[in-house]
C-alpha positions in Angstrom: 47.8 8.2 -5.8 47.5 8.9 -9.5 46.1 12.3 -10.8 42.9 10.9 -12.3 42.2 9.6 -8.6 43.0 12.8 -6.6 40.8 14.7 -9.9 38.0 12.2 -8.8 38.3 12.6 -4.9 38.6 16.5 -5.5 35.2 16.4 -7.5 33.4 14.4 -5.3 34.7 17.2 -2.2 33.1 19.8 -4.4 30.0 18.0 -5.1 29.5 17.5 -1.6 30.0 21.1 -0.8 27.6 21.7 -3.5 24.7 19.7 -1.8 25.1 21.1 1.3 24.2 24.1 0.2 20.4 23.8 1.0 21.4 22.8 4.7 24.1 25.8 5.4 21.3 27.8 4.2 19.0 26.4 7.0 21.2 26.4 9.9 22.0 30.1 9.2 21.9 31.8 12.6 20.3 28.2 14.1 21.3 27.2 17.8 22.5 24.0 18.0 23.5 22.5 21.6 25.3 19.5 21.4 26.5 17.2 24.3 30.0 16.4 24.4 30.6 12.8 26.2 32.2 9.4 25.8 34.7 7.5 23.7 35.3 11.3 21.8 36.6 12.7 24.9 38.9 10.4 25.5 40.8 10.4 22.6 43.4 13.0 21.4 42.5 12.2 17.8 38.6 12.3 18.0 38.9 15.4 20.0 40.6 17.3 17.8 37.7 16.4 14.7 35.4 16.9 17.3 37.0 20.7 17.7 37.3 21.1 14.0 33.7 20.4 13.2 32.6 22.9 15.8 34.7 25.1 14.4 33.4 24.8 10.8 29.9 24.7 12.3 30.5 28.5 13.7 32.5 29.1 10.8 29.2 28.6 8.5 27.2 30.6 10.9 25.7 27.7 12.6 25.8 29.0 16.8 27.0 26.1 18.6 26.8 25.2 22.7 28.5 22.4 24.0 27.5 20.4 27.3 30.3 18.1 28.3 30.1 15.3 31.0 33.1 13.8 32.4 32.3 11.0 34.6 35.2 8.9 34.1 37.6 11.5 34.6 36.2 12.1 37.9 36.4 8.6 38.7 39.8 8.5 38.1 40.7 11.9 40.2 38.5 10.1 43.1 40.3 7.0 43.1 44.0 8.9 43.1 42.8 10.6 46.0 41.3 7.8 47.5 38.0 9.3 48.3 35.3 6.2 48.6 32.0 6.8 47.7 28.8 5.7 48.1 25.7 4.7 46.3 22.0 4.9 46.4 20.2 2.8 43.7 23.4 2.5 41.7 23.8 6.4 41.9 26.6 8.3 43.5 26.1 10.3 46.4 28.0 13.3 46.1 29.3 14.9 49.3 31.1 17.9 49.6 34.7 16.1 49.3 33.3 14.3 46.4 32.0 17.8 45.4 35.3 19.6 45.3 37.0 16.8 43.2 33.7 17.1 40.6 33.6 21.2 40.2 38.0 21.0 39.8 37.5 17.9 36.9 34.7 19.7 35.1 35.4 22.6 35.0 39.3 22.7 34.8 40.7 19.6 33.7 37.9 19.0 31.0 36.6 21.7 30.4 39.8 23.4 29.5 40.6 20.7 27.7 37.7 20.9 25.4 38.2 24.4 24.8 42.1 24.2 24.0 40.9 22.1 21.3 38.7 24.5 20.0 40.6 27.1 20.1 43.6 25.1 18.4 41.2 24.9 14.9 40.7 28.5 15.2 37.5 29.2 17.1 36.9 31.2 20.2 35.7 29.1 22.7 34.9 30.3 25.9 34.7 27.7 29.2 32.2 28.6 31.4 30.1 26.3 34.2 26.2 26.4 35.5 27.5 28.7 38.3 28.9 31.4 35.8 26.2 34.3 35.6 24.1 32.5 37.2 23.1 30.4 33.6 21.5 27.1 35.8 20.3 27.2 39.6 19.3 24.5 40.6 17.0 22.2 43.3 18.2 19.1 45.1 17.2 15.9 43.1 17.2 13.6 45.8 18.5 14.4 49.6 19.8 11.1 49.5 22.3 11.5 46.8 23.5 15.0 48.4 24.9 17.8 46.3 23.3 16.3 43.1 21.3 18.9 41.4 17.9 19.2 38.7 18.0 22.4 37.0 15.1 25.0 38.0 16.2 28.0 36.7 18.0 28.9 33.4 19.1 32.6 32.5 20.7 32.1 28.6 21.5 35.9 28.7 25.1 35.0 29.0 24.9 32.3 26.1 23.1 35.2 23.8 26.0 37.7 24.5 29.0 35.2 23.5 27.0 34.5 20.0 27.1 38.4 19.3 31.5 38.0 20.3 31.2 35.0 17.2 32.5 32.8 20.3 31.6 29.4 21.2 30.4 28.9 25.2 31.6 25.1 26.7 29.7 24.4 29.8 30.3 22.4 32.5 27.4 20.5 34.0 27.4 22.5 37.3 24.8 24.6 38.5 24.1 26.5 41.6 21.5 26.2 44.9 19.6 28.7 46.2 21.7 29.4 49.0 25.2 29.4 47.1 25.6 25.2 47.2 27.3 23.8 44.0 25.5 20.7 42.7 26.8 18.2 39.9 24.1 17.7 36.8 23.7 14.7 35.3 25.4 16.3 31.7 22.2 15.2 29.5 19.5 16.8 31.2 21.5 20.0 31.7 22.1 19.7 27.8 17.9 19.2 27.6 17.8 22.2 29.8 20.3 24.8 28.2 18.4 23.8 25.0 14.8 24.2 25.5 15.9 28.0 27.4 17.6 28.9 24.2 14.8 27.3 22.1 17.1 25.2 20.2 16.4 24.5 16.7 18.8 21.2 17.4 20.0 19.2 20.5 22.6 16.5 19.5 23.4 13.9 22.4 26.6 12.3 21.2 26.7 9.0 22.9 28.8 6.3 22.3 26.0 4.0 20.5 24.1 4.5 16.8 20.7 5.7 17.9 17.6 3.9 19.1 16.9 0.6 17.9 13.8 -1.0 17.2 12.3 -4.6 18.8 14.6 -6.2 15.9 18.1 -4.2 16.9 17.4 -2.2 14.0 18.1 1.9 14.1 15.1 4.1 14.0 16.2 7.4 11.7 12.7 8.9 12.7 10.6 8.8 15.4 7.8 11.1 16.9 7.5 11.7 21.0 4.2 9.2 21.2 6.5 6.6 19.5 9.4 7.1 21.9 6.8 6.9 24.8 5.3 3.7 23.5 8.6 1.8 22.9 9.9 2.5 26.4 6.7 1.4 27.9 6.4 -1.9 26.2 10.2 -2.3 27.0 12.0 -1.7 23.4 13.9 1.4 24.6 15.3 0.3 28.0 18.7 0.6 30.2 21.0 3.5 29.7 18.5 4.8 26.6 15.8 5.8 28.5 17.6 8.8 30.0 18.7 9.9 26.7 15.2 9.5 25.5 13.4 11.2 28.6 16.0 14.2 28.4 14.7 14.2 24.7 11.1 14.3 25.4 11.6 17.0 28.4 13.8 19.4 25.5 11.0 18.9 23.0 8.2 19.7 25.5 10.4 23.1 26.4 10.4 24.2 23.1 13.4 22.5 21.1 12.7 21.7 17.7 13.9 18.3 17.4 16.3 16.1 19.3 19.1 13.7 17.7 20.6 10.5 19.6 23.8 9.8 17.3 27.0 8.0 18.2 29.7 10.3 18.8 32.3 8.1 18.0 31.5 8.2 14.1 33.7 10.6 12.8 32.2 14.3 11.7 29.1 12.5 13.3 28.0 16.2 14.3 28.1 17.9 10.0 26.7 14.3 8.8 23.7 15.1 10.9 23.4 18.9 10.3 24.3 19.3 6.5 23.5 16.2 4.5 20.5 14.4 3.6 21.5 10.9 5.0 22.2 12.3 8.7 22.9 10.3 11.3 21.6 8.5 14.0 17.9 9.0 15.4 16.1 12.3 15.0 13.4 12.7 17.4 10.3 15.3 16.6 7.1 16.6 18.8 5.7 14.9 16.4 
């Protein structure tokens, strides 16, 4: 590369720093909770940015919470050990065998693997389930699907202690039942949940597509609760959206500020959103 390139590409590094001043400014001290899922945790490479921009996101005083799912992981662990499963309305049933495999991929295998990471780019992440201090109890959401679990209860008192230690919690989406069961969370609404008990100023759901589109495919950068509710009832948010967008809704309702569906797979997706002015994916407000 010749020196007046790298002079220009050094520039436009310190430009950018420059204009993200206004937004380091504003996340100061902020709680953001971000879920963790998808094509990023699957890849050694997107991992590791993934870490790095946490990292610089605590680094800037920005108090980050990551949610993490896991579901093909589990998958895989279930079919090495040969455990069949079955389904109710295209939804696991999770047993107590099935159980055991979900609480030893969550919170070892990825889990630990998410917080390595961290760790690696110099934070202090700390691994930690729904069972841990008793942060998520939780109720049956449906007897027929067995040991899968709707939070009731949240108690952020642990989450409030590792900010004051400058660490960074990692939560596996496990909680416990009133009479010491463990049940499996769906990782989204437990991300909803964690957020509106630690009245989030952000919730980022990293998924592994742009945003929410429009009637014409197009992403929708803004959009208000009564808009989200009016697009899924005439159809235009439909399939695997609607969860993301119902756990949005449920976060705003409890007291998060405002909820962003962005594709995790876009590198730095995360500090596009949080300290630019473009940002990324779709932002969604009470209203």
């Amino acid at each position: 590369m010749k020196k007046r390139d790298m002079n220009r590409d050094w520039i436009a590094t310190a430009r950018t720093l420059s204009e993200a001043l206004p937004y380091l400014q504003r996340y100061d001290d902020a709680i953001v909770v971000i879920k963790f899922g998808g094509h990023a945790m699957g890849d050694d490479d997107a991992m590791d940015t993934f870490a790095r921009d946490i990292v610089l996101m605590r680094q800037v005083g920005v108090n980050p919470v990551i949610v993490h799912g896991g579901g093909p992981m589990i998958n895989e662990m279930l079919a090495k050990l040969d455990i069949k499963s079955d389904f109710v309305n295209g939804k696991r049933v999770t047993d107590a065998a099935t159980m055991e495999v979900v609480e030893m991929v969550l919170s070892g295998r990825v889990n630990k693997r998410i917080v390595q990471a961290i760790n690696a780019q110099g934070g202090r992440a700390v691994g930690l389930s729904g069972k841990d201090a008793n942060l998520v109890m939780c109720e049956p959401t449906d007897p027929a699907l067995g040991l899968v679990g709707t939070p009731s209860a949240i108690d952020p008192r642990i989450l409030h202690t590792l900010f004051r230690d400058d660490a960074i919690p990692v939560i596996a989406p496990l909680g416990a039942g009133a009479n010491g069961e463990t049940f499996n969370i769906n990782g989204d609404t437990m991300a909803g949940a964690i957020a509106a008990a630690l009245k989030a100023d952000r919730l980022l759901l990293l998924t592994d597509v742009d945003g929410v589109r429009d009637a014409s495919g197009a992403v929708v950068t803004e959009l208000t609760a009564d808009q989200i509710r009016q697009m899924t009832a005439d159809g235009t948010i439909a399939g695997g959206m609607i969860p993301k967008t119902e756990t949005a809704l449920a976060a705003i309702e409890g007291g998060v500020r405002a909820v962003v569906i962005l594709d995790g797979r876009a590198p730095n997706a995360p500090l596009l959103e949080l300290f630019t002015e473009h940002g990324a994916g779709s932002i969604i407000r009470k209203g």
